[in-house]
C-alpha positions as CSV (number, residue, x, y, z in Angstrom):
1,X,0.0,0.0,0.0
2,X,1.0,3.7,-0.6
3,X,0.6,5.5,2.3
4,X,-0.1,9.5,3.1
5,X,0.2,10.3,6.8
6,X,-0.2,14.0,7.2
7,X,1.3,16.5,9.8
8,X,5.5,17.5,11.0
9,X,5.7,16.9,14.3
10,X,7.0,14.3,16.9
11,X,3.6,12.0,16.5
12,X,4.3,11.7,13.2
13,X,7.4,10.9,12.9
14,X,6.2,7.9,15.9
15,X,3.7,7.0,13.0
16,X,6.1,7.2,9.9
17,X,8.5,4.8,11.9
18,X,6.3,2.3,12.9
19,X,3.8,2.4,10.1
20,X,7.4,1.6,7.9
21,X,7.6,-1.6,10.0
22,X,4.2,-2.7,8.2
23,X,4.1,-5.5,5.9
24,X,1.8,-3.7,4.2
25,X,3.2,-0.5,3.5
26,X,5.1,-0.1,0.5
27,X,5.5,3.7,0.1
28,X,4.9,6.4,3.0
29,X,4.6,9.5,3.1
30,X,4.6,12.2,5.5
31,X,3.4,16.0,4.6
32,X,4.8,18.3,5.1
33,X,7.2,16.2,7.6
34,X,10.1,17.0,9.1
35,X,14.1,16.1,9.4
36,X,13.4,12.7,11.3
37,X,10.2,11.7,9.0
38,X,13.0,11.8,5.8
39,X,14.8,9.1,7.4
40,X,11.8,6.4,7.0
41,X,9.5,8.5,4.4
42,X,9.4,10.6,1.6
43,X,8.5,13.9,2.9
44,X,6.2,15.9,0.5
45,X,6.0,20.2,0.7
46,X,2.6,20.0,1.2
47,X,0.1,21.7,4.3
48,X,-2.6,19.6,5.8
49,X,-5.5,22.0,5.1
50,X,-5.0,22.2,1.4
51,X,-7.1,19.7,0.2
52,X,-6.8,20.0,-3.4
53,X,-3.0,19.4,-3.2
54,X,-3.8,16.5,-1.3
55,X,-6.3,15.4,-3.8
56,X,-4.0,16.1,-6.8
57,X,-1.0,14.3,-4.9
58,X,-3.1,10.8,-3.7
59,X,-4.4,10.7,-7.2
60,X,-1.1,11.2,-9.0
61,X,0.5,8.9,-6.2
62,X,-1.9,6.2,-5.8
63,X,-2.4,6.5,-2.4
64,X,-4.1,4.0,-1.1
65,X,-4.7,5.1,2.8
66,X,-4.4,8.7,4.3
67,X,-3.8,8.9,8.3
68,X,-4.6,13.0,9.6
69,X,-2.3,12.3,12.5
70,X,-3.1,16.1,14.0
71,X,-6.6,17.7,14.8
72,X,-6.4,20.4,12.0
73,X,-7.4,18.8,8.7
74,X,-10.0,16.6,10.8
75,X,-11.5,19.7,12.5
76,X,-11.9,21.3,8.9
77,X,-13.8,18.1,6.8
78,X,-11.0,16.0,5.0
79,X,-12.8,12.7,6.2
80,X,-16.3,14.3,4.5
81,X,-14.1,15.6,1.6
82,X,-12.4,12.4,0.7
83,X,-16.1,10.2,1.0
84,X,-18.0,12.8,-1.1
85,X,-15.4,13.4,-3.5
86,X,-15.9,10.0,-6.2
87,X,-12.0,10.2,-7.3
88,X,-11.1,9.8,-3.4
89,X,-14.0,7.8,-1.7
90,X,-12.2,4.5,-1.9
91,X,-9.2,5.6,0.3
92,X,-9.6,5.5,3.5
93,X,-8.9,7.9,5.7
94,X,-8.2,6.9,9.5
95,X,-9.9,9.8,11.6
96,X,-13.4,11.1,12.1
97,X,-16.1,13.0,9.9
98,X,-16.4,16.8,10.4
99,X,-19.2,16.0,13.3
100,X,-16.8,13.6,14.6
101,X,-13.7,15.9,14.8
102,X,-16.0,18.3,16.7
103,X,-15.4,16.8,20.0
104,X,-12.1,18.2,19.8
105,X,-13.1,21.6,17.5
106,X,-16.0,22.8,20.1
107,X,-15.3,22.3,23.8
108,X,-19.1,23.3,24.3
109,X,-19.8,20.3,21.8
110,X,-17.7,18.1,23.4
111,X,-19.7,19.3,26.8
112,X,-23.0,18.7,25.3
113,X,-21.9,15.3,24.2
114,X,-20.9,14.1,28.1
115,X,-23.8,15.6,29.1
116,X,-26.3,13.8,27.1
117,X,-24.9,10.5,27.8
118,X,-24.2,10.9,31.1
119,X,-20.5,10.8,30.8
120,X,-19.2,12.0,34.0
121,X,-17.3,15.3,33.6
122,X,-17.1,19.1,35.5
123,X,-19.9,20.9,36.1
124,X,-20.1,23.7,32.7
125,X,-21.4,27.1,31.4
126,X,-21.1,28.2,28.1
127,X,-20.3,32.0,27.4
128,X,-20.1,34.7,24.7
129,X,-20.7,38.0,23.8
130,X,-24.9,37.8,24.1
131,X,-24.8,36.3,27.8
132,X,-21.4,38.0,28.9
133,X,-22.7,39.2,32.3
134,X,-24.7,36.3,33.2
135,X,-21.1,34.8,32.6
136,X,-19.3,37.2,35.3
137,X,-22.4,36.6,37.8
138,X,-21.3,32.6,37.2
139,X,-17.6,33.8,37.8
140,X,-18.3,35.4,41.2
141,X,-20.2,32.5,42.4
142,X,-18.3,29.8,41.4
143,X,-15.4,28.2,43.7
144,X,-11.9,28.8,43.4
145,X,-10.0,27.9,41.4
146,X,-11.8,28.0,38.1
147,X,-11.0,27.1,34.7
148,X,-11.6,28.6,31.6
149,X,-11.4,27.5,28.1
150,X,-11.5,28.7,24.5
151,X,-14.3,26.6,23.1
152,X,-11.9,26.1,19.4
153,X,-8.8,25.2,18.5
154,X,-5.9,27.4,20.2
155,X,-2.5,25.3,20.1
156,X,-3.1,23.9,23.2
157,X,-3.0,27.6,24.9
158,X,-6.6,27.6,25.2
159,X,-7.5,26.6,28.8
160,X,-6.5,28.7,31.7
161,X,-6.6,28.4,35.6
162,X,-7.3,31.1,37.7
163,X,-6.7,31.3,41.3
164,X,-9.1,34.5,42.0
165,X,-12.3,36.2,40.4
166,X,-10.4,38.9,39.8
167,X,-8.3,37.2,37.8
168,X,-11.0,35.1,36.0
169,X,-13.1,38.4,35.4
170,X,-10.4,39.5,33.8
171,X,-9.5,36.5,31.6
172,X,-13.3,36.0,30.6
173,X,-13.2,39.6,29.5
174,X,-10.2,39.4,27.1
175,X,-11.1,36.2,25.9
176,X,-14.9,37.4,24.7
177,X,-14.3,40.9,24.3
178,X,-10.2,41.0,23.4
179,X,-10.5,37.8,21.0
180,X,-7.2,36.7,23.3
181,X,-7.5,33.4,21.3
182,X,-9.3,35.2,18.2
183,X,-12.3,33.6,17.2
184,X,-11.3,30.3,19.1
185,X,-12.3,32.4,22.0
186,X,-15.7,33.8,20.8
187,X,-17.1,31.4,23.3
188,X,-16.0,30.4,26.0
189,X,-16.1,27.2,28.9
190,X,-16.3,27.8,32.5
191,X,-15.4,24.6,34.1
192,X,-15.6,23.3,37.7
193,X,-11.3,23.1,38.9
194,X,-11.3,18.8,39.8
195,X,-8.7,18.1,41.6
196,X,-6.4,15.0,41.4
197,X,-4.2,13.1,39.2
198,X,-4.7,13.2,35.0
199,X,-4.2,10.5,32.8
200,X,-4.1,9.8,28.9
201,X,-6.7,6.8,27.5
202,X,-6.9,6.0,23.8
203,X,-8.9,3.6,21.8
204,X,-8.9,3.2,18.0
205,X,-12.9,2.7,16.5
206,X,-14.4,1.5,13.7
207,X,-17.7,3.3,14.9
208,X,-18.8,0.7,16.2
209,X,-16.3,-1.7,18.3
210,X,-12.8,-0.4,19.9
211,X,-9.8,-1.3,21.1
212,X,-8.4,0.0,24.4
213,X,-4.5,1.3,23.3
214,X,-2.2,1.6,25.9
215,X,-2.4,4.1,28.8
216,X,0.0,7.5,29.3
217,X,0.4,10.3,31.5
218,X,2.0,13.2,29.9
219,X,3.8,16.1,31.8
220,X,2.0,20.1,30.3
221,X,4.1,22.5,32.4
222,X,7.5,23.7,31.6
223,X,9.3,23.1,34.5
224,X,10.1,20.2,37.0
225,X,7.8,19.8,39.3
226,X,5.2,20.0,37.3
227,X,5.5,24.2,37.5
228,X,5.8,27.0,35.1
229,X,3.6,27.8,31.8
230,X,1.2,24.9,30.0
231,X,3.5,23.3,26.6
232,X,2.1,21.3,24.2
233,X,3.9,18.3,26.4
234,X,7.6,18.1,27.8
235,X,7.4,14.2,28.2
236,X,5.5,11.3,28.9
237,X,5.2,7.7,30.1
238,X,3.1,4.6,29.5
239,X,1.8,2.8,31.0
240,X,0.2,4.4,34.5
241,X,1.1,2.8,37.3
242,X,-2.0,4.5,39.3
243,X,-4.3,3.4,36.4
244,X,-4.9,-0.2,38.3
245,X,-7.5,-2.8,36.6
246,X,-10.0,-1.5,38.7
247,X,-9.4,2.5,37.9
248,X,-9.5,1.2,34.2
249,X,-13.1,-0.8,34.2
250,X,-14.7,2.5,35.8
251,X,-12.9,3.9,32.3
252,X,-14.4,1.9,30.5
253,X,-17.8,1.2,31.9
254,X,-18.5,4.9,32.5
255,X,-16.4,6.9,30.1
256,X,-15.2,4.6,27.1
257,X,-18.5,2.2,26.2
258,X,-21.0,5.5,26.7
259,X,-18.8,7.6,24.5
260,X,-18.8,5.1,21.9
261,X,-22.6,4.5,22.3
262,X,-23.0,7.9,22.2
263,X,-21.5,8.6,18.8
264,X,-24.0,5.8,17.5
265,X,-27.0,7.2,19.0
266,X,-25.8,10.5,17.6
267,X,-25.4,9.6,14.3
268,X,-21.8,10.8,14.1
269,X,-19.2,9.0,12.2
270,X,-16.1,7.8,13.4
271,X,-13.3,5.7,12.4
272,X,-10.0,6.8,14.1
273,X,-8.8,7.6,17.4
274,X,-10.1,9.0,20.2
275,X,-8.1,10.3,23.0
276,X,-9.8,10.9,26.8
277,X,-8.1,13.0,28.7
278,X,-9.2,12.2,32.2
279,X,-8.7,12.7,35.9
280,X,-8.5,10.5,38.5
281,X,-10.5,12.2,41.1
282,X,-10.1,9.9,44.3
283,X,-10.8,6.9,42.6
284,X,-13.5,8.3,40.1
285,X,-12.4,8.9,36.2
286,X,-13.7,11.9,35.1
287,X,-13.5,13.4,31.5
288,X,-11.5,17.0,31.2
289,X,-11.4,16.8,27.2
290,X,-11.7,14.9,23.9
291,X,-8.8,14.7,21.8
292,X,-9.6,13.3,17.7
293,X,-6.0,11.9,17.5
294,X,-3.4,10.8,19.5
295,X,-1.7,13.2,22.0
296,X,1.7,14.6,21.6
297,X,4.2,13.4,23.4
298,X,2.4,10.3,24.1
299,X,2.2,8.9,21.2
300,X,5.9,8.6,21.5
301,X,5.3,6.3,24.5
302,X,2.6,4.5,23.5
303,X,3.1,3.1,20.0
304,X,6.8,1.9,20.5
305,X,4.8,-0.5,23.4
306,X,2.2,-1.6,20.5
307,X,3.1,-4.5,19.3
308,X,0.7,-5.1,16.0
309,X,1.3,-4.3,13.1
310,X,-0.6,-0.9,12.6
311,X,-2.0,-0.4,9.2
312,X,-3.5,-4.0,9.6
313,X,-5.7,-2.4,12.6
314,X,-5.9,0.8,10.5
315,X,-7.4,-2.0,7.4
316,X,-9.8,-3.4,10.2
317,X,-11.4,0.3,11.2
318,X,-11.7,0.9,7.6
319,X,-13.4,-2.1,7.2
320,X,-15.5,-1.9,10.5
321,X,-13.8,-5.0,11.5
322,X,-12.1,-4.1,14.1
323,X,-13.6,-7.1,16.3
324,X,-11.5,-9.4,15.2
325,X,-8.9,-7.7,16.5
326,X,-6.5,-8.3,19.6
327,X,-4.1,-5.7,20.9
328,X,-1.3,-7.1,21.3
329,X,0.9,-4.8,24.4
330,X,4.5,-5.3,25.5
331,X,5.2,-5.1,29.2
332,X,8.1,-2.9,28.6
333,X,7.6,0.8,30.2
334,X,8.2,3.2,27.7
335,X,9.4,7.4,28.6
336,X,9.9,9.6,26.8
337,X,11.7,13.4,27.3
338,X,11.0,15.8,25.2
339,X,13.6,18.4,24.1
340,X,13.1,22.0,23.4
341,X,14.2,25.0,22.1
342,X,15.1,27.4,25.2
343,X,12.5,30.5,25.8
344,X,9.6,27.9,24.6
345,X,6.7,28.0,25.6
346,X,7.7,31.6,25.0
347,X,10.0,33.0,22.0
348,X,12.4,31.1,21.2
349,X,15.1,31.4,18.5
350,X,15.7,28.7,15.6
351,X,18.4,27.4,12.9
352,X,20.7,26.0,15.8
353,X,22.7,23.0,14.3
354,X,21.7,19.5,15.9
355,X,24.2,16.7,16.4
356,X,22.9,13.1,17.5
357,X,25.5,10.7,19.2
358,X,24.9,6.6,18.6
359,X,21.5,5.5,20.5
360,X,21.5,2.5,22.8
361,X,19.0,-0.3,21.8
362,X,15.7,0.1,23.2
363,X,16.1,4.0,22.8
364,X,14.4,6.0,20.2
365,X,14.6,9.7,19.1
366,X,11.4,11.3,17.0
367,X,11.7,14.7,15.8
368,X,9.5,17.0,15.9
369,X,11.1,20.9,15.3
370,X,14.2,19.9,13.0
371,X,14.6,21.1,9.4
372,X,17.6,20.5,6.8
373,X,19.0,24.0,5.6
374,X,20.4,25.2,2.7
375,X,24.0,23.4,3.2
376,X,21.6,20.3,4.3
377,X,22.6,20.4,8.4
378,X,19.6,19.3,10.1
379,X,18.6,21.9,12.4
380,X,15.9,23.3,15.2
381,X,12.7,24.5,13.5
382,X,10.1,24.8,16.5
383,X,9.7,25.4,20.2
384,X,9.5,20.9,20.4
385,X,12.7,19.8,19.2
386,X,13.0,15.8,19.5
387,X,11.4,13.5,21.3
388,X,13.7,10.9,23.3
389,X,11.6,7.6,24.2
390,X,13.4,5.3,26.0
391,X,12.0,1.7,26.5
392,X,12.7,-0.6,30.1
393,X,11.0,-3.0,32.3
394,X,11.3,-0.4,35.1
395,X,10.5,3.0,34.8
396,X,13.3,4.7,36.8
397,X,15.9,2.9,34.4
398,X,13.6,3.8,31.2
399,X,14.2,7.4,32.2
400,X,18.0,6.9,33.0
401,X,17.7,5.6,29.6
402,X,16.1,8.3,28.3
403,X,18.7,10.6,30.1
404,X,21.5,8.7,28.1
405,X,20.3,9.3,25.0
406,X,19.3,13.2,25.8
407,X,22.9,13.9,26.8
408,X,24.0,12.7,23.4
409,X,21.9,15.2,21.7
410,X,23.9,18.1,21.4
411,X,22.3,22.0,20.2
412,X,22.5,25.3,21.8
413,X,20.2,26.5,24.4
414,X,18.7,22.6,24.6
415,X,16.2,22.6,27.7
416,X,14.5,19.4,29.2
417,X,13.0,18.3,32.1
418,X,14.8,15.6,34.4
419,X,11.6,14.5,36.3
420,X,9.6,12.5,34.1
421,X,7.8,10.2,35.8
422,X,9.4,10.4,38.9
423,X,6.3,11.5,40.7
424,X,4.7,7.9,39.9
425,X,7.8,5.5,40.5
C-alpha cells in the first residue's frame, strides 16, 4: 500500500517509523514532515489543510490510505471531503467525519456530548458576547479555582486556571471581548477546577467496536515539578502505574462504552482515534477533554509499546472490523523526554545546528522541530525539538535511559525536564 500520513511533528514521525515496520506499507509518506520523518519517508512540501494538493498528490501517487495524525485537517472536513469526492471515496482515511472531529473543535460540543450520555465530567457554562454578564455573575459565584477554556482550536493555549475572580473576570473579559484566542475564544467554557491526578486513554474505533490502546500520563508545564507555563507536552510515560485494573473498568464502563454509544446514538461517524483525557479524582475517572487523535508526546510512548502491526488495525477500522482484533501490548515501560528550544513555551530562536551521538538499543529519538538547511545540516525549526523515548521493564531505568540518550543530543540553548515520571515511581 501507498501511504499518506499528514502532519510535522514528533507523532508523526512515531507514525512514519512504525507504520514503515508494516508489511503492508510499500511507500509512506509524510506532509509536510520534518528532518526525522525523511529518514523512514518521503516527505512531500505539502500543508494539511489544502485539500486540493492533497487530492492532486493521492491521485497522482496512488495513495491508497491517508492517516490526519493532527486535529487540524479533521477539524476542517478532509474525512467528509475524501467520502464525497468520487475520485477519493475509496481511500480510507483513518480519523473522524467533520461532526466527529467536533469533540475536539468545540469544547461546548464536546460538553453537550458528556452531558447527554451521562459521561461524567465538570460541572459547565457556556459564554459569549450575548450572555457576557450572566457569565461574570457565574464567575463570582463559582469556587476557586476555576478554569476557563477557548471553546476552538488554540494550540493547546486555550484553557486557563485562575486562582481569584479577579483574575477570572479578567480573563473572561479578554477572551470574549479582546479575542485573546481570536475567534477560538468567541465562546468560552467555564469549568468546575477537579482536583487530582490526570491520565491519557486512547482507543482506536471502527464506529462501532474499539480497542483500548495503551495508557499515558503526559507532563504540560514547563518546569520540573510540574511548575511554570502549560506546553504542548515536555514528556510522557506509559503505562500508569495509578491506572490499576479497577481505575480502568470504571474507564471503561462509564467513560469509554458511553462515548462510543453515544456517537452511534448521535449519528456521528467515526473511524480513528479517540483520546480521553481524564482525571483521577479519588478513585473516580472523570473526562476533562476529547482529543480526535493521538496526544503529543504520548504517542511517543505508547506506540513503541504496540506490538501489531498498525495499518493491519488501521485496514480493520476501515473495514468496520475491528472485532477481530486483539491488541497485542508489550510489558516494557516506555518514557519519553522531550527536548526544546530554550524560551519555549515563549520566544524562542531557531536554525541551531543539531548533532545526534549513537543510541543504545531500546532507545528512540522522533523529531519533531528539525529542518535541513540550505547546506543540508539538520537543524531546530520549533519550540518541540525531538522527542527521546526510552523503552525498560522499570520506569526509573527507562528514564535513566532516556537521560542517556538526551545527553547525546547536542544544540545550543537545549532545555529538558529531568523529572519525568518520577512523581509515579
Amino acid at each position: 500500500m501507498n501511504i499518506l500520513i499528514l502532519g510535522s511533528g514528533g507523532r508523526e514521525h512515531a507514525f512514519a517509523w512504525k507504520i514503515a515496520q508494516s508489511k503492508w506499507c510499500d511507500k509512506l509518506f509524510v506532509a509536510p514532515g520534518n528532518a526525522g520523518t525523511a529518514s523512514v519517508a518521503t516527505n512531500v512540501n505539502m500543508q494539511v489543510s489544502d485539500f486540493a494538493a492533497i487530492e492532486k498528490f493521492c491521485l497522482e501517487n496512488k495513495i491508497e490510505m491517508v492517516l490526519p495524525a493532527g486535529e487540524e485537517s479533521l477539524v476542517k472536513g478532509i474525512y467528509d471531503y475524501f467520502l464525497n469526492n468520487k475520485l477519493l471515496k475509496h481511500i480510507p482515511v483513518i480519523g473522524p467525519s467533520m461532526n466527529g472531529a467536533q469533540m475536539e473543535g468545540s469544547k461546548a460540543f464536546a460538553k453537550a456530548f458528556m452531558l447527554r450520555h451521562n459521561i461524567p465530567t465538570a460541572a459547565y457554562k457556556e459564554i459569549t458576547q450575548q450572555n457576557f454578564e450572566e457569565g461574570k455573575k457565574y464567575l463570582l459565584n463559582s469556587p476557586l479555582p476555576i478554569v476557563l477554556k477557548a471553546d476552538g482550536l488554540a494550540a493547546g493555549k486555550g484553557v486557563l486556571i485562575c486562582t481569584s475572580h479577579e483574575e477570572a473576570m479578567d480573563e473572561l473579559s479578554q477572551m470574549i471581548q479582546s479575542a485573546k484566542f481570536g475567534d477560538a475564544s468567541s465562546k468560552v467554557v467555564i469549568e468546575q477546577f477537579l482536583k487530582g491526578i490526570e491520565l491519557s486513554v486512547f482507543v482506536l474505533t471502527d464506529g462501532k467496536n474499539y480497542l483500548l490502546l495503551p495508557n499515558a500520563k503526559d507532563y504540560k508545564r514547563i518546569g520540573e515539578g510540574d511548575t511554570g507555563l502549560n506546553t504542548g507536552g515536555m514528556g510522557a510515560i506509559s503505562p500508569v502505574p495509578f491506572a490499576t485494573k479497577e481505575l480502568m473498568q470504571k474507564v471503561e464502563e462509564k467513560i469509554i462504552r458511553p462515548t462510543i454509544e453515544g456517537l452511534q446514538k448521535d449519528k456521528i461517524v467515526y473511524k480513528g482515534f479517540i483520546y480521553f483525557g481524564l482525571i483521577n479524582v479519588a478513585g473516580e475517572p472523570f473526562v476533562i477533554e476529547y482529543n480526535c487523535r493521538m496526544g503529543d508526546p504520548e504517542t511517543e510512548a505508547v506506540l513503541p509499546r504496540i506490538e501489531n502491526d498498525l495499518i493491519g488495525l488501521f485496514k480493520a477500522v476501515a473495514d468496520e472490523k475491528l472485532a477481530e482484533q486483539t491488541l497485542h501490548e508489550s510489558p516494557k515501560v516506555a518514557c519519553t523526554v522531550v527536548l526544546a528550544s530554550g524560551g519555549y513555551p515563549n520566544e524562542f530562536e531557531k536554525g541551531f545546528e543539531i548533532e545526534i551521538a549513537e543510541l543504545k538499543t531500546d532507545t528512540i529519538v522522533f523529531h519533531a522541530g528539525t529542518k535541513f538547511n540550505e547546506q543540508n545540516k539538520m537543524v531546530t525549526a520549533g519550540g518541540r525539538v525531538m522527542m527521546v523515548t526510552a523503552l525498560d521493564d522499570n520506569l526509573k531505568r527507562a528514564l535513566n535511559k532516556a537521560m542517556a540518550a538526551v545527553s547525546g543530543i547536542a544544540f545550543q540553548k537545549k532545555y529538558y525536564r529531568k523529572d519525568i515520571g518520577l512523581d509515579v515511581c
